[in-house]
KEKE-3310 file (N, C-alpha, C; in steps of 0.2 Angstrom, whole numbers, plus 5000, padded with zeros to 4 digits):
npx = (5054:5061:5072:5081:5092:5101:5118:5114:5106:5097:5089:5074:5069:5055:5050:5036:5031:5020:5017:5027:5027:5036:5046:5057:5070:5079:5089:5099:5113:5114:5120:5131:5144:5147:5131:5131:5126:5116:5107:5102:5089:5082:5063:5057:5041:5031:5013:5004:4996:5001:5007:5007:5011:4998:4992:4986:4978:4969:4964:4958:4948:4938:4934:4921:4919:4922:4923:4937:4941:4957:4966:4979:4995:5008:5018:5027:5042:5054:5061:5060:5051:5038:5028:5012:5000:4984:4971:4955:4948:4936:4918:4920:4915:4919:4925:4925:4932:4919:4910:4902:4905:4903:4915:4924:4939:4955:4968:4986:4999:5016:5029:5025:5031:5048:5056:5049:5037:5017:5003:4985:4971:4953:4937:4922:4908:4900:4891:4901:4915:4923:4938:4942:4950:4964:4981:4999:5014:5030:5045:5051:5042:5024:5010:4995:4979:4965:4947:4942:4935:4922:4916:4907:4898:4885:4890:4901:4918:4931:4945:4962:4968:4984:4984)
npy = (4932:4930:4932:4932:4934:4935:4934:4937:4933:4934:4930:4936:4940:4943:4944:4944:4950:4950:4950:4954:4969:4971:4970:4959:4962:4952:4950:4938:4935:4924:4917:4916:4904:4897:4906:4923:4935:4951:4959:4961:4968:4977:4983:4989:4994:4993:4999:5000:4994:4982:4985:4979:4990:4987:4980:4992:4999:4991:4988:5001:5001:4991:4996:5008:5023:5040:5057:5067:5059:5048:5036:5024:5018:5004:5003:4991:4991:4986:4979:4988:5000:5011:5022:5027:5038:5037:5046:5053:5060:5072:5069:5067:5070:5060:5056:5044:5030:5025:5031:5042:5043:5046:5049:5039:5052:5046:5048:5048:5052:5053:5043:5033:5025:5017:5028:5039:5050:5052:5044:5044:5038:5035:5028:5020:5028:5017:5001:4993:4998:5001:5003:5018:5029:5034:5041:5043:5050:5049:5047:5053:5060:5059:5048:5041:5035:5027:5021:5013:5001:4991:4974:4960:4945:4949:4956:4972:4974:4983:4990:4994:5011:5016:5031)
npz = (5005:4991:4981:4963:4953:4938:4945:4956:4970:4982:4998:5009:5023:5036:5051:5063:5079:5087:5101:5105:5102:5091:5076:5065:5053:5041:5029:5018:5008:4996:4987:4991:4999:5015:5015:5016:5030:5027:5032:5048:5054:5070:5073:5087:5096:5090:5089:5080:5066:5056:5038:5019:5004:4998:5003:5013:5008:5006:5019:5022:5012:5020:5029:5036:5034:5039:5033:5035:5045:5055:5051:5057:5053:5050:5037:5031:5019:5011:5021:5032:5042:5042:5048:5042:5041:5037:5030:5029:5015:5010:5001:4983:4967:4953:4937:4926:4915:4914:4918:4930:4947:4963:4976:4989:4994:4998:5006:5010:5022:5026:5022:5007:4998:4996:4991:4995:4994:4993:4992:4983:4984:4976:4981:4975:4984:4988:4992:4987:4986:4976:4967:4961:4955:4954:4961:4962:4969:4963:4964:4951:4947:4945:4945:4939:4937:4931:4932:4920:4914:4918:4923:4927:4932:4941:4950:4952:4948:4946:4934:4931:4926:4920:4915)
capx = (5054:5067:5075:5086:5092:5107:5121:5110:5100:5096:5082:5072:5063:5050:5047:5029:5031:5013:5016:5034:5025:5043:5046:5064:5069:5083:5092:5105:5116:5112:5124:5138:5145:5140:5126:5131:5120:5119:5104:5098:5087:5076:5062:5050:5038:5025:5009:4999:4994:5006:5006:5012:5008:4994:4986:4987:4973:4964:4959:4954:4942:4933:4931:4917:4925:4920:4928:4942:4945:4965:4971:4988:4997:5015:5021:5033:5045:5060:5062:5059:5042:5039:5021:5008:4996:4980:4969:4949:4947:4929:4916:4921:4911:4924:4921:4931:4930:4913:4904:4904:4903:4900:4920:4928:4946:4960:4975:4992:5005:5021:5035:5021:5036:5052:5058:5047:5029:5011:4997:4979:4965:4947:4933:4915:4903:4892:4894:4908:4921:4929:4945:4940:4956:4972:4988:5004:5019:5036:5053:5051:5035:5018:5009:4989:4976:4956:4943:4940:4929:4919:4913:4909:4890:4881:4894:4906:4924:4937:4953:4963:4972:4987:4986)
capy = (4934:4927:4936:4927:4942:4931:4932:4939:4928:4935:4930:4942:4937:4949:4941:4950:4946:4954:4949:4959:4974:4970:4966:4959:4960:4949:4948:4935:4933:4918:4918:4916:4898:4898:4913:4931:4940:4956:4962:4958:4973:4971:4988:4987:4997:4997:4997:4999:4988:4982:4984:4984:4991:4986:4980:4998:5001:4986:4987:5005:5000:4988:5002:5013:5029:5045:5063:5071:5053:5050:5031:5025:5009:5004:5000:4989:4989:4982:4977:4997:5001:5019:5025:5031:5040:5040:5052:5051:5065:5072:5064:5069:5067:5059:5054:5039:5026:5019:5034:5046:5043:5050:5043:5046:5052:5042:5052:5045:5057:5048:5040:5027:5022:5018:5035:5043:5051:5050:5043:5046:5034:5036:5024:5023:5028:5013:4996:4990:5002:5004:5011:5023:5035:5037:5048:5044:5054:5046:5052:5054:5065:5058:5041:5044:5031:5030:5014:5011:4996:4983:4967:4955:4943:4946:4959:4973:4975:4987:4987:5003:5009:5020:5038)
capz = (4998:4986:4973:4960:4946:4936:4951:4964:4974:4991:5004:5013:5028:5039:5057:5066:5085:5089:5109:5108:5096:5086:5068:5064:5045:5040:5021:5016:4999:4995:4982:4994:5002:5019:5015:5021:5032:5024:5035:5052:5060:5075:5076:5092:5099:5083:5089:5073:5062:5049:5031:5015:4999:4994:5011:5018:5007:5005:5025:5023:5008:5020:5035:5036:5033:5037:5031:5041:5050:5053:5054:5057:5051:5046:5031:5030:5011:5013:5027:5037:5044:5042:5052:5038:5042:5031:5030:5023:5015:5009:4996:4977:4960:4949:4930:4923:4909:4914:4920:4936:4955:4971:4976:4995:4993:5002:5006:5014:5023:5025:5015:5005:4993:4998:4988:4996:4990:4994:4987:4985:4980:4979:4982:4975:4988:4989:4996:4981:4988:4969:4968:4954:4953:4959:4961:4966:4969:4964:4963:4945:4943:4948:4940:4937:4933:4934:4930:4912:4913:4925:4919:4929:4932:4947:4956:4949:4948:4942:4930:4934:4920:4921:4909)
cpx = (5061:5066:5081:5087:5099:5111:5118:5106:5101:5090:5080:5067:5059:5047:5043:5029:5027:5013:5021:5030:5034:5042:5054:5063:5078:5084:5098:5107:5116:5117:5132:5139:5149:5136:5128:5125:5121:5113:5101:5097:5081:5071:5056:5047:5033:5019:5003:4999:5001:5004:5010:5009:5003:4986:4984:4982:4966:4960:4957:4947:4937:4933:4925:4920:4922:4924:4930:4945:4953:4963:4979:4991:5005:5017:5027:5035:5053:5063:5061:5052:5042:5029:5019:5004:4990:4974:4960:4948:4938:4926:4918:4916:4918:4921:4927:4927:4923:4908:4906:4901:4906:4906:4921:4935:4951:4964:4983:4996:5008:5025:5032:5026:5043:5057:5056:5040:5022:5008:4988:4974:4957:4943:4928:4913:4897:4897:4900:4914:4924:4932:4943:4944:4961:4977:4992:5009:5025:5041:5054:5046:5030:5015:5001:4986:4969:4954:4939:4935:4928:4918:4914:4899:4888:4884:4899:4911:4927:4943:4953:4970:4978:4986:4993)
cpy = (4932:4931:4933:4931:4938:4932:4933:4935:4931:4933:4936:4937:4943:4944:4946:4945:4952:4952:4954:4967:4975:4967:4966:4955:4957:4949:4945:4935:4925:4914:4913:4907:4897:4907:4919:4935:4948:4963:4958:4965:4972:4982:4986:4994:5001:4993:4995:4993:4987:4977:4983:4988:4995:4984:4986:5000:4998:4986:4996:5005:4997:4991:5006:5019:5035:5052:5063:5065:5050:5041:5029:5019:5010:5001:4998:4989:4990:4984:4984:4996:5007:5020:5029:5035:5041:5042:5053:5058:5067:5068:5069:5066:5066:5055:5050:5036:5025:5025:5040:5043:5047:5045:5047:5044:5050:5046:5048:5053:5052:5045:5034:5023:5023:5023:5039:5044:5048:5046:5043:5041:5035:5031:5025:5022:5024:5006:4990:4991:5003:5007:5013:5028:5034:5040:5044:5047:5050:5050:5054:5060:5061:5052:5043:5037:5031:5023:5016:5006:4992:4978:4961:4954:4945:4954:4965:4975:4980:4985:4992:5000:5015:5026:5040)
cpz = (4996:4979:4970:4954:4943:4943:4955:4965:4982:4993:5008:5017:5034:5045:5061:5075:5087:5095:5110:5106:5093:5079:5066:5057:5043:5030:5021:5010:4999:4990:4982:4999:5009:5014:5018:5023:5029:5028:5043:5057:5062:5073:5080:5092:5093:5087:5085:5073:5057:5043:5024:5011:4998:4998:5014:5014:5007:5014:5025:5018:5014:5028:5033:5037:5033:5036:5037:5045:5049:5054:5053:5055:5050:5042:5033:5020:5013:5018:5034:5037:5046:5045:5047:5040:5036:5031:5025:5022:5013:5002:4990:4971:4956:4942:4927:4918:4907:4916:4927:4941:4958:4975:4985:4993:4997:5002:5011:5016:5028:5020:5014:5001:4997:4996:4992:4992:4994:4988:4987:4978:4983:4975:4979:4982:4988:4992:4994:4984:4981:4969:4960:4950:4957:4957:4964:4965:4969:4963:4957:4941:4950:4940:4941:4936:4935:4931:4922:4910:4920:4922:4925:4931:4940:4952:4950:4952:4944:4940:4934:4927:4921:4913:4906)
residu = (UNK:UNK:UNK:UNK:UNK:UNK:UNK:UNK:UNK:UNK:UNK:UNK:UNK:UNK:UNK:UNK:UNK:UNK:UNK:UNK:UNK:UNK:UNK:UNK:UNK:UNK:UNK:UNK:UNK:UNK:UNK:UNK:UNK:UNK:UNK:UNK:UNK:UNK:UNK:UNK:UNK:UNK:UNK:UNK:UNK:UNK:UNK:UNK:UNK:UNK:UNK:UNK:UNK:UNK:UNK:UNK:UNK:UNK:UNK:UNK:UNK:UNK:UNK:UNK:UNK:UNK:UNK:UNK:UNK:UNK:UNK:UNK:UNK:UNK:UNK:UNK:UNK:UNK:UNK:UNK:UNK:UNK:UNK:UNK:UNK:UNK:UNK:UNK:UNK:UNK:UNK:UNK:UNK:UNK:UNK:UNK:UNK:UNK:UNK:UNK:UNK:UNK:UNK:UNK:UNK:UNK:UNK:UNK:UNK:UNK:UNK:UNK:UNK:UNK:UNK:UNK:UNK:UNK:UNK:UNK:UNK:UNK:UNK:UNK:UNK:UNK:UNK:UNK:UNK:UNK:UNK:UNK:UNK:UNK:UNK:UNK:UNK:UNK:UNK:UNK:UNK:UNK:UNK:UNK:UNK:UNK:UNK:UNK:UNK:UNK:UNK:UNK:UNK:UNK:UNK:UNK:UNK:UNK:UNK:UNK:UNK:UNK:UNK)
# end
């Protein structure tokens, strides 16, 4: 990752050495002539999976998932890899933009944001997987959003809108 904010220019690099179970995160200022290193750490001993964000939900969408089931992953953001745990919870009726489904409830417990916070998305119950709602808890409060529309030929997709 390259970040370039007027004087700031730093690199961010994320090495996955899947034979050692180690991930060594490295950041330099880039700014500076030679570059200073301003990060170089190694952690081992992750067997999970590794995630970030976005993926930590994207590979439970395309799980068969049944209530009470735990999986484990780690997120990685910036450059730290904290052990999620997420959590299916039971089937919900939920009612958004477009209508009501039959959704399952996704639950995190774990630091999902580098602040801290969980978060909780729920799926349609059918062979789409549609994130139809979610929750998250930030440092600030809590962020909210639900599916407002679909639109698309042959298959559908969701917006997600924040409230």
């Amino acid at each position: 990752k390259k970040t370039r904010e007027g004087k700031r220019q730093r690199d961010f690099e994320l090495l996955f050495d899947y034979e050692k179970d180690k991930l060594v995160a490295r950041e330099s200022d880039v700014s500076q002539n030679p570059p200073r290193q301003l990060k170089n750490q190694t952690t081992a001993g992750i067997k999970e999976p590794l995630t970030d964000i976005i993926s930590v939900f994207y590979i439970t969408r395309l799980r068969d998932l049944q209530p009470g089931e735990r999986l484990y992953t780690h997120l990685i953001d910036e450059g730290e890899a904290r052990r999620v745990e997420v959590i299916v919870g039971k089937q919900e009726s939920v009612t958004t933009g477009v209508g009501r489904f039959r959704a399952m409830k996704i639950n995190t417990n774990g630091r999902i944001f580098s602040k801290g916070g969980n978060l909780r998305i729920w799926y349609s119950d059918d062979d789409l997987r549609v994130p139809v709602k979610f929750e998250a808890d930030v440092s600030f409060g809590k962020i909210y959003g639900h599916l407002i529309g679909m639109d698309a030929v042959g298959i559908s997709r969701g917006t997600i809108k924040s409230q």
